[in-house]
C-alpha positions as CSV (number, residue, x, y, z in Angstrom):
1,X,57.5,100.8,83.7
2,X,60.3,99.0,82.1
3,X,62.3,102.1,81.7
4,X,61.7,103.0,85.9
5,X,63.0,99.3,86.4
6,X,66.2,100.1,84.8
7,X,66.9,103.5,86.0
8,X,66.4,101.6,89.4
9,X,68.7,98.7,88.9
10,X,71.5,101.4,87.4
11,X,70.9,103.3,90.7
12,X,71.4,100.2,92.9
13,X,74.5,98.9,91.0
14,X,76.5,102.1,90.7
15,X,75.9,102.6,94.8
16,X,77.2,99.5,95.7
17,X,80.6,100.3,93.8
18,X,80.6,103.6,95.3
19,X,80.7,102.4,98.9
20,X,83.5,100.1,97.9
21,X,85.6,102.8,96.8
22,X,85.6,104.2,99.8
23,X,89.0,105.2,101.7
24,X,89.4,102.5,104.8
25,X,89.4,104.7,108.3
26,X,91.9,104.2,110.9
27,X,88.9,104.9,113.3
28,X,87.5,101.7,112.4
29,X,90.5,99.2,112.7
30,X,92.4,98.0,115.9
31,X,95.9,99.3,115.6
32,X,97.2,95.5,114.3
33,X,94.3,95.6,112.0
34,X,95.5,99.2,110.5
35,X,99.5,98.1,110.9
36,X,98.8,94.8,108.9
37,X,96.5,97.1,105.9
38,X,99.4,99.1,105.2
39,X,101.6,96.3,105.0
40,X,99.4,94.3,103.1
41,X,99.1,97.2,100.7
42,X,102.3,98.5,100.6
43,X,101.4,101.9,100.4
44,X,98.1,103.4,101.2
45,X,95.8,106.3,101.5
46,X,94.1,105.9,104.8
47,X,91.4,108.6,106.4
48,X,92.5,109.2,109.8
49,X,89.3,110.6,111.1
50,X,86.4,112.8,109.5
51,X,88.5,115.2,107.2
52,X,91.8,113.8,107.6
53,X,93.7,111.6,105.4
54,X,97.1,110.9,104.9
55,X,99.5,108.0,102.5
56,X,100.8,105.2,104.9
57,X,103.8,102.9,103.4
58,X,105.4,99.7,104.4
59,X,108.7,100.4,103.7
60,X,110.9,103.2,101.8
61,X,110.8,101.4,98.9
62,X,107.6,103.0,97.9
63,X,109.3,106.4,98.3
64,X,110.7,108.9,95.5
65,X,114.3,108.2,95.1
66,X,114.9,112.0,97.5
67,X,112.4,111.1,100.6
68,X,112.9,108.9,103.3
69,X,110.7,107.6,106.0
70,X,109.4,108.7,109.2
71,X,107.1,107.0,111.5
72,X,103.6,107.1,111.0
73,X,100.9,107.1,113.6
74,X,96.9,107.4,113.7
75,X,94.4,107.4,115.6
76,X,92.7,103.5,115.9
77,X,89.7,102.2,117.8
78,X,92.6,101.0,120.6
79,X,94.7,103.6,120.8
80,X,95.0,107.3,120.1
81,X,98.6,106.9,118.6
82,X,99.3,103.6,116.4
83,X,102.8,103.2,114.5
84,X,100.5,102.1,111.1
85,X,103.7,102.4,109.0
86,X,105.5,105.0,107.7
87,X,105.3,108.6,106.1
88,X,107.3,109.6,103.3
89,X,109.1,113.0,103.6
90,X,111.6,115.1,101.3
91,X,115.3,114.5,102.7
92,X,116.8,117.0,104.4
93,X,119.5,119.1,101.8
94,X,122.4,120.3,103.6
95,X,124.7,122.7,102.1
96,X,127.4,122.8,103.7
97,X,128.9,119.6,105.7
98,X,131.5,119.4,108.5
């Protein structure tokens, strides 16, 4: 008996953390909700609906030295197409300039 009363407690412990782990969805969030995550956070992984996910950043600074930024949007409970942020993306190399 003791032994099913731990095995329980372990089970309802671990499920608690495992919820909290979770990604935050776009889908839930008003489009000032998901703006203000991503700049609260800085930079973010975000699920933009079932089986989508993508990284959301603030600012350029939380690129690699070669990307810059593009704008970001994702679906939201508001609107089908909030600006949440920004996308980091490789620079375009060009190799030969005028």
């Amino acid at each position: 008996m003791r032994r099913l009363t731990l095995i329980t407690l372990a089970a309802l412990l671990t499920s608690g953390s495992i919820a909290e782990a979770a990604r935050p969805n776009t889908l839930d969030m008003t489009c000032a909700e998901a703006a203000a995550t991503v700049a609260r956070a800085g930079a973010i992984v975000l699920s933009t609906g079932v089986h989508t996910y993508d990284r959301f950043v603030a600012t350029g600074a939380y690129c690699l030295p070669l990307e810059t930024t593009e704008r970001a949007l994702a679906p939201t409970i508001d609107t089908p197409y909030c600006q949440v942020g920004y996308r980091c993306k490789q620079r375009e190399r060009y190799l030969f300039r005028d």
